[in-house]
C-alpha positions as CSV (number, residue, x, y, z in Angstrom):
1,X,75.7,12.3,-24.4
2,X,74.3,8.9,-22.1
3,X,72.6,9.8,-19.2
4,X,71.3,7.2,-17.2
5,X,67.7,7.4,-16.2
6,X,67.1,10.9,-17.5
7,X,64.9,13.6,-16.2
8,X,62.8,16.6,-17.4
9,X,65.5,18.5,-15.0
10,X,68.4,17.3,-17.5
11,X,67.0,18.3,-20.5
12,X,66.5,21.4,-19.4
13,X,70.6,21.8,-18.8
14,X,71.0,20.5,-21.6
15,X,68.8,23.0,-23.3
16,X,69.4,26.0,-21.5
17,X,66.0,26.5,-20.3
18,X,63.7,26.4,-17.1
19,X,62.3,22.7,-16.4
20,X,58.5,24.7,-17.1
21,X,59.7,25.7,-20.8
22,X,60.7,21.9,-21.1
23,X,57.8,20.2,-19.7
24,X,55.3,22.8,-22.3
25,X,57.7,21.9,-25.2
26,X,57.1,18.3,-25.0
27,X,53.6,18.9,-24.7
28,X,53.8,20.9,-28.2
29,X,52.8,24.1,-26.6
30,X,52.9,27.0,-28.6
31,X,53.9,28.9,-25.9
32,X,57.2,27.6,-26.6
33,X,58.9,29.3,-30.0
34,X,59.2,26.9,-32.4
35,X,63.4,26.4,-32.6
36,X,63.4,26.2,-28.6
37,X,60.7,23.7,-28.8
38,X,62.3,21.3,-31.6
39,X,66.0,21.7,-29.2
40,X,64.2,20.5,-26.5
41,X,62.4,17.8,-28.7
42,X,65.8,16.7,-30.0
43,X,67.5,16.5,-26.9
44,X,64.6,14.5,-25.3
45,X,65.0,11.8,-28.6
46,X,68.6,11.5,-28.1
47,X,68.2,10.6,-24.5
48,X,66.2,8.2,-24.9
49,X,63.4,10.2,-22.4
50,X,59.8,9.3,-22.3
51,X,57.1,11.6,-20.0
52,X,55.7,9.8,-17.4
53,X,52.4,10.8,-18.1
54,X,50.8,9.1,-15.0
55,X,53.7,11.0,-12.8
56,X,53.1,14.7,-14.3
57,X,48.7,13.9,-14.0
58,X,49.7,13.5,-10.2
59,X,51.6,17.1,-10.1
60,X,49.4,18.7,-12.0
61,X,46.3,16.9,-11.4
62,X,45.4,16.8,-15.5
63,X,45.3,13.8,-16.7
64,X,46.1,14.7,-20.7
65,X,42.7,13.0,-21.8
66,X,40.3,14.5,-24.4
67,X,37.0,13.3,-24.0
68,X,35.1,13.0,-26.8
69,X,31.3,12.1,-26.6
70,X,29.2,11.4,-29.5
71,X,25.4,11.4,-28.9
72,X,23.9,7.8,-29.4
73,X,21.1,8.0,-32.0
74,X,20.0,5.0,-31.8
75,X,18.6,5.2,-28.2
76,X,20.7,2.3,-27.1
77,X,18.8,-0.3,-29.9
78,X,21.7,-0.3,-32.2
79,X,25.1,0.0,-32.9
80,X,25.2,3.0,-35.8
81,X,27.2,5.9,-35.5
82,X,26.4,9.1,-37.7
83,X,28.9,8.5,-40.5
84,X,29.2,12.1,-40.3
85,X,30.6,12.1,-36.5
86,X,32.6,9.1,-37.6
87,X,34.7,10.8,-40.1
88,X,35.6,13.5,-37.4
89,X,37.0,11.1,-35.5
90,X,40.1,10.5,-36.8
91,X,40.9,14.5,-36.8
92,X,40.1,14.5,-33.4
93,X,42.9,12.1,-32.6
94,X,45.3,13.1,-34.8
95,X,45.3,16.6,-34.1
96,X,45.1,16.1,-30.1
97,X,48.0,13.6,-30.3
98,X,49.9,16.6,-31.7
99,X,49.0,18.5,-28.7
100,X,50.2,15.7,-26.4
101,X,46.9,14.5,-25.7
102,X,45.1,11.6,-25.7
103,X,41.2,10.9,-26.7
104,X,38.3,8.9,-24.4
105,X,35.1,8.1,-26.7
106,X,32.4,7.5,-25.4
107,X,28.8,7.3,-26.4
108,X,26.6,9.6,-24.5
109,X,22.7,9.3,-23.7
110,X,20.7,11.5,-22.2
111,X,19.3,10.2,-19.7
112,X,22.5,9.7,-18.0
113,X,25.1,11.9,-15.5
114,X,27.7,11.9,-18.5
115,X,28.1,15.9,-17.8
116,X,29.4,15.1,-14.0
117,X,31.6,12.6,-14.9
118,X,34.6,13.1,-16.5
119,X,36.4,16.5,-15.5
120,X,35.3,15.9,-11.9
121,X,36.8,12.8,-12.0
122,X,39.6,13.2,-13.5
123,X,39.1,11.2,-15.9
124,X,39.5,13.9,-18.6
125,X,40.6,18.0,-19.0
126,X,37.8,18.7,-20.9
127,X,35.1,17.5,-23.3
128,X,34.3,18.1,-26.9
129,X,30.6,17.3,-27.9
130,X,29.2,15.7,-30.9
131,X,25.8,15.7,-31.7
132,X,22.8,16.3,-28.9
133,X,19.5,14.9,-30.4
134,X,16.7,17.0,-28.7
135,X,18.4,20.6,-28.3
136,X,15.9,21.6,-25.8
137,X,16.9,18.7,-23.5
138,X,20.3,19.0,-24.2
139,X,21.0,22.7,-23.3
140,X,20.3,21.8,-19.9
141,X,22.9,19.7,-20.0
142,X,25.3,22.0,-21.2
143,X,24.2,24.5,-18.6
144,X,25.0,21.8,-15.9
145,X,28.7,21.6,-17.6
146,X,28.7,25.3,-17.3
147,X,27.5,25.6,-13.7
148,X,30.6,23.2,-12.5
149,X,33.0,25.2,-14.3
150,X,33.7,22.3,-16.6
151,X,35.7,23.1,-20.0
152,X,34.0,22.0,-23.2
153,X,33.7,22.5,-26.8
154,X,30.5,21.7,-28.8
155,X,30.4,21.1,-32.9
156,X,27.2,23.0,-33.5
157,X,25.4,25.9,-34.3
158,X,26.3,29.1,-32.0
159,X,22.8,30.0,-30.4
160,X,21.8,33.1,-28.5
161,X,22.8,32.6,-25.1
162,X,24.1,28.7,-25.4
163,X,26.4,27.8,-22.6
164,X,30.4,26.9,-23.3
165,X,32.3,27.9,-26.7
166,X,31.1,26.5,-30.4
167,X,32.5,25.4,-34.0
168,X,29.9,24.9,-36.3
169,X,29.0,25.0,-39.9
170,X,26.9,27.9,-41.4
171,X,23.5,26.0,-41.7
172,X,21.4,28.8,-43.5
173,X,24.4,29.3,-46.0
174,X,24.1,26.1,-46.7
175,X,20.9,25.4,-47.1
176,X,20.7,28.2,-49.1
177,X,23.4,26.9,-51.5
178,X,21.9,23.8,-52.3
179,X,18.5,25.1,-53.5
180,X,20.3,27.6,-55.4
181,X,22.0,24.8,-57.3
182,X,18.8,22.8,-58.3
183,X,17.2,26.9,-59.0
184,X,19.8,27.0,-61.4
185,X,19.6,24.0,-63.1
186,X,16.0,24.5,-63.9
187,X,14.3,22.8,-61.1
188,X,11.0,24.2,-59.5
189,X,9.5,22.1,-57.7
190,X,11.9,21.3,-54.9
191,X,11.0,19.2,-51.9
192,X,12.1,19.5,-48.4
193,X,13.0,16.4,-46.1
194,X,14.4,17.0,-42.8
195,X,13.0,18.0,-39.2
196,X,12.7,21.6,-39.1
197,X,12.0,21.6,-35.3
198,X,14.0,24.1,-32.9
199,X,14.7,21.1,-31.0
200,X,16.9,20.2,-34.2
201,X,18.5,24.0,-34.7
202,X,21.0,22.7,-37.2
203,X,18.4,21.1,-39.0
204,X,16.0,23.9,-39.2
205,X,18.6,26.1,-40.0
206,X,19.3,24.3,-43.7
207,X,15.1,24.9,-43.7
208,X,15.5,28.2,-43.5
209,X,18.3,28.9,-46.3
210,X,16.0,26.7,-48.4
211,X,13.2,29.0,-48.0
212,X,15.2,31.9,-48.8
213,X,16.4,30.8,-51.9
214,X,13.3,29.9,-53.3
215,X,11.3,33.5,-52.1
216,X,14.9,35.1,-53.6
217,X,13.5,33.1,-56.8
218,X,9.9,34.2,-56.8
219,X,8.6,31.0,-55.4
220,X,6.6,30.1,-51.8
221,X,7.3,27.4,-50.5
222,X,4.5,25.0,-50.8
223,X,3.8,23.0,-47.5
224,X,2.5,19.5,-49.2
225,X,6.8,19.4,-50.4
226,X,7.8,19.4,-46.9
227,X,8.2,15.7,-44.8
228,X,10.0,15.6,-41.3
229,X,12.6,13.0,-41.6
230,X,15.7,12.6,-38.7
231,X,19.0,12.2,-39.8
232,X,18.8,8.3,-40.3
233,X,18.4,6.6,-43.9
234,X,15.8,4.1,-43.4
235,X,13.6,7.6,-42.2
236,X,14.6,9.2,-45.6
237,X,13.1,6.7,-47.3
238,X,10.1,6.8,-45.2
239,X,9.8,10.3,-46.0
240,X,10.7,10.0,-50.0
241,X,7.6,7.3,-49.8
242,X,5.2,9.8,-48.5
243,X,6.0,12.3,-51.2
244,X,5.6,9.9,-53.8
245,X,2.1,9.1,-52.5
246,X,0.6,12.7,-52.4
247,X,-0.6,14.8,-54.9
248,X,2.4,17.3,-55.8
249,X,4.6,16.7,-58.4
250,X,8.0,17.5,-58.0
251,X,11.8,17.5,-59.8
252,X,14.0,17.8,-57.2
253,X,14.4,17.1,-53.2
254,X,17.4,19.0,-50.8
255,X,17.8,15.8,-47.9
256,X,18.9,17.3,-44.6
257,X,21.6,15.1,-44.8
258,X,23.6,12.7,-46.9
259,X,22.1,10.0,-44.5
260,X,18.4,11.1,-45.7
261,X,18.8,12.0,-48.9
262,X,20.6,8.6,-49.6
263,X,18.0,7.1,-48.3
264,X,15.5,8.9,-50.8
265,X,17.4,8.2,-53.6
266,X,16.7,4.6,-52.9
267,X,13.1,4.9,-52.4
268,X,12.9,7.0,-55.7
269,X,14.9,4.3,-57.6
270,X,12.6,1.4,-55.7
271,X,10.1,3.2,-57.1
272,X,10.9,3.4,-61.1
273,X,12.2,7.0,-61.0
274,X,15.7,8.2,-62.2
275,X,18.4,10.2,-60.6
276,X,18.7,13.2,-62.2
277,X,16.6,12.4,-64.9
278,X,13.4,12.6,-63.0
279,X,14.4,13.8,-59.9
280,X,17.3,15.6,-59.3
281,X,18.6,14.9,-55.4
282,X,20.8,17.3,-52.8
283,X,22.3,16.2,-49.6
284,X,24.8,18.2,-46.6
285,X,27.8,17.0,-44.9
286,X,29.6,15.5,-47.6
287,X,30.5,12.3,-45.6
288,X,32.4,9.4,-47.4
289,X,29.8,7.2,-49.2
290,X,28.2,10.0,-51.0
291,X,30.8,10.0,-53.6
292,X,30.4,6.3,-53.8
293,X,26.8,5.6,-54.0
294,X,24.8,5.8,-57.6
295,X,25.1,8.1,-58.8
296,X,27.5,10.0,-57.0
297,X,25.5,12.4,-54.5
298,X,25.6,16.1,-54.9
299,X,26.1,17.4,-51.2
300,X,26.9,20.1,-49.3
301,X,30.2,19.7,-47.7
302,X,31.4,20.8,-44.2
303,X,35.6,20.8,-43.9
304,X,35.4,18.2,-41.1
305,X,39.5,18.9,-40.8
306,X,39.0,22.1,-40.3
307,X,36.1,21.5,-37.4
308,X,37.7,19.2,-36.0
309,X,41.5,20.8,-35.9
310,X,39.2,23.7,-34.4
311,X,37.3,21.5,-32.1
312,X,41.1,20.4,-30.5
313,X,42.5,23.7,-30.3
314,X,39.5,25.1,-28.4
315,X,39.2,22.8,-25.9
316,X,43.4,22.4,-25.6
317,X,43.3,26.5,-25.2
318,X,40.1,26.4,-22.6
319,X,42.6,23.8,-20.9
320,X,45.5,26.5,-20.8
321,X,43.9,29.0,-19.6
322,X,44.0,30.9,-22.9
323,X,41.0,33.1,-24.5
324,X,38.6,30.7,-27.4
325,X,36.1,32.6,-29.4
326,X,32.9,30.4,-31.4
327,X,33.4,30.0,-35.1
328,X,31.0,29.6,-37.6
329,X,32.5,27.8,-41.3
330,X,31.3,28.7,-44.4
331,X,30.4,25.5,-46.5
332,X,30.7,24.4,-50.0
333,X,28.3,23.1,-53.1
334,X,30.3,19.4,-54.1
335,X,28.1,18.7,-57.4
336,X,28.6,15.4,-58.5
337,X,25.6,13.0,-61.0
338,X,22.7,13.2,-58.6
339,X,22.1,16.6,-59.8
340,X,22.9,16.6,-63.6
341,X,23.2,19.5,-66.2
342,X,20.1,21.8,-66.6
343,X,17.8,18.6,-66.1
């Protein structure tokens, strides 16, 4: 059937169904069952019909935007984006484009009104958060998103009291599953790097499962194996220096992140020590160049599909009107060379 110029109103002839049921079916909603919706779908194609997404912001004042706002670590001095946060990315915009949404990135800093701009504006429906640098700073940010009713999602630990909904990865679990590893491949002497500062809950939290494992084992912790390090890899090798240079010995170091312990492994290799052989190395996150550099890093992974298919349908449901919960994913132990075989 032609029809000239076609509306949402024909469609819904067409279809047999109210103009509201067409106008959530082409936005994917699963409000709609599944057959009506891929009717409605079908009918649209064969028309020829596009949404006027400019036209249905203005009825229903939404303007069918994600935002999505990464935290710039660099403090405005560089262009680097956590390869972590990177990889997520793409999830993000796939899996909102399936929702009939679009995605704004942005870069945000906190030193700016980034948490008054967007919904108020217009300018998007809701926000998803990556990363926040100092956490104390930061939840007074997301207080100010909760004070104005705005609707957001963050991808981070779920804290006592924290503002706004959460996805986030089981830190302690993880931490805890990467000293395990090295326990049980005969290391005992395992460094820390990473910042273990409540300003840095994530962080500390991988601190904390490391400690458990090792008191599960018998051992304390020793103090002189612990360096602070932030989650770039020029700071890893900083921190991989200053172990070298002080008086413990030591077979193994869990990196806070791929980032840092990447950066350790270089400063060990700089240095005339092997990977594994010497020293066996850990990372978290799993992000894409761990498999790739040598040898291939052991990690701990986080299913960035998962948090970020999450991430989407929180902040689409928030959006709706619909009930979100926090979620908190379990992790898994990728062992690849860095480690070896009861070194």
């Amino acid at each position: 059937m032609k029809v000239e110029n076609p509306t949402s109103l024909d469609i819904a002839d067409l279809a047999g169904v109210s103009q509201a049921t067409v106008s959530r079916a082409l936005r994917n909603s699963p409000l709609v069952r599944e057959e009506t919706r891929e009717r409605i779908q079908r009918i649209a194609r064969d028309l020829n019909y596009f949404v006027n997404r400019n036209a249905a912001g203005l009825r229903t004042h939404q303007s069918n935007t994600i935002a999505l706002l990464m935290f710039d670590e660099t403090e405005g001095d560089g262009a680097q984006i956590n390869p972590f946060f990177l990889s997520m990315v793409g999830y993000i915009t796939r899996a909102a484009a399936r929702h009939g949404y679009d995605v704004l990135i942005s870069m945000q800093q906190l030193t700016d009104d980034w948490h008054v701009e967007y919904q108020a504006s217009n300018r998007a429906d809701g926000l998803i958060l990556l990363g926040y640098g100092d956490y104390v700073t930061y939840r007074e940010k997301l207080s100010a998103l909760a004070r104005v009713n705005t609707r957001f999602m963050i991808w981070g630990p779920r804290i006592n009291d924290q503002p706004g909904h959460s996805i986030g990865c089981d830190n302690i679990d993880g931490g805890y599953r990467a000293t395990r590893h090295l326990l049980d491949i005969g290391r005992r002497r395992i460094a820390f790097i990473g910042n273990t500062s409540q300003r840095c809950p994530e962080l500390a939290a991988r601190y904390y499962g490391y400690v458990r494992a090792l008191e599960e084992a018998g051992y304390t912790p020793d103090p002189e194996l612990k360096v602070d390090a932030n989650n770039r890899g020029k700071l890893g090798y900083r921190a991989m220096q200053q172990l070298l240079a002080g008086s413990r010995e030591f077979d193994a170091v869990f990196g806070v992140t791929d980032v840092v312990a990447i950066g350790a492994m270089r400063a060990l290799h700089d240095n005339g020590f092997r990977v594994p052989e010497d020293v066996s190395v850990v990372g978290f996150d799993d992000v894409p160049i761990a498999a790739h550099v040598t040898p291939a890093l052991t990690t701990v992974r986080q299913d960035i599909r998962l948090a970020s298919e999450g991430l989407v349908d929180g902040i689409v449901g928030l959006i709706e009107g619909k009930p979100v919960a926090s979620t908190l994913m379990a992790p898994s132990l990728v062992v690849r060379n860095s480690c070896g075989a009861n070194a």
